[in-house]
N, C-alpha and C positions, 0 to 999 in steps of 0.2 A: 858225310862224304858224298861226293857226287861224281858221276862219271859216265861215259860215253865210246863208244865205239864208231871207228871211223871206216873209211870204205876197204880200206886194205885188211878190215881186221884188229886194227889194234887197238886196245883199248886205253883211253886217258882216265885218270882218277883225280881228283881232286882234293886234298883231305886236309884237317888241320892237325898240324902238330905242332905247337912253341909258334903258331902262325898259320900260313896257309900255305902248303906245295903240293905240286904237281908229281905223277909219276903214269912212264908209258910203259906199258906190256906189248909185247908180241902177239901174238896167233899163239905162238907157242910156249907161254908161260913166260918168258924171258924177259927180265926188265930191261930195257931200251934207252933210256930217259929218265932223268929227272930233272925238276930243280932245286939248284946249287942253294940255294938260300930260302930265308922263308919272307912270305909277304903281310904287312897288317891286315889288308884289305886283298878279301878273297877278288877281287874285280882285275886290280896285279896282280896276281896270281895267274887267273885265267888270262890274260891280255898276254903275259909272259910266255903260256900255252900256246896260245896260239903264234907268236912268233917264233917259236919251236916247232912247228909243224902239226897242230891240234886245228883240225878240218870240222869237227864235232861240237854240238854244243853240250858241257856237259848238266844233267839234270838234277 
């Protein structure tokens, strides 16, 4: 898994399941975001991220 925290706070993860998806946390525990589907290539994955609103690079 890989993940990152952006300027407001929240945190993006990166993780594989059945694929590769994304998912946002809040400041305050709260899941915000995901994504709807899963990607082969973790690179879609993040690309997808960041056209979501992922500011972060995750690591």
């Amino acid at each position: 898994m890989a993940e990152c925290r952006d300027a407001n706070g929240d945190t993006w993860e990166i993780y594989s399941s059945n694929g590769w998806r994304w998912r946002r946390t809040a400041s305050n525990c709260v899941i915000v975001g995901a994504s709807s589907e899963s990607y082969v290539n973790k690179s879609d994955c993040v690309a997808n991220a960041q056209r979501n609103g992922m500011t972060c690079n995750p690591v």
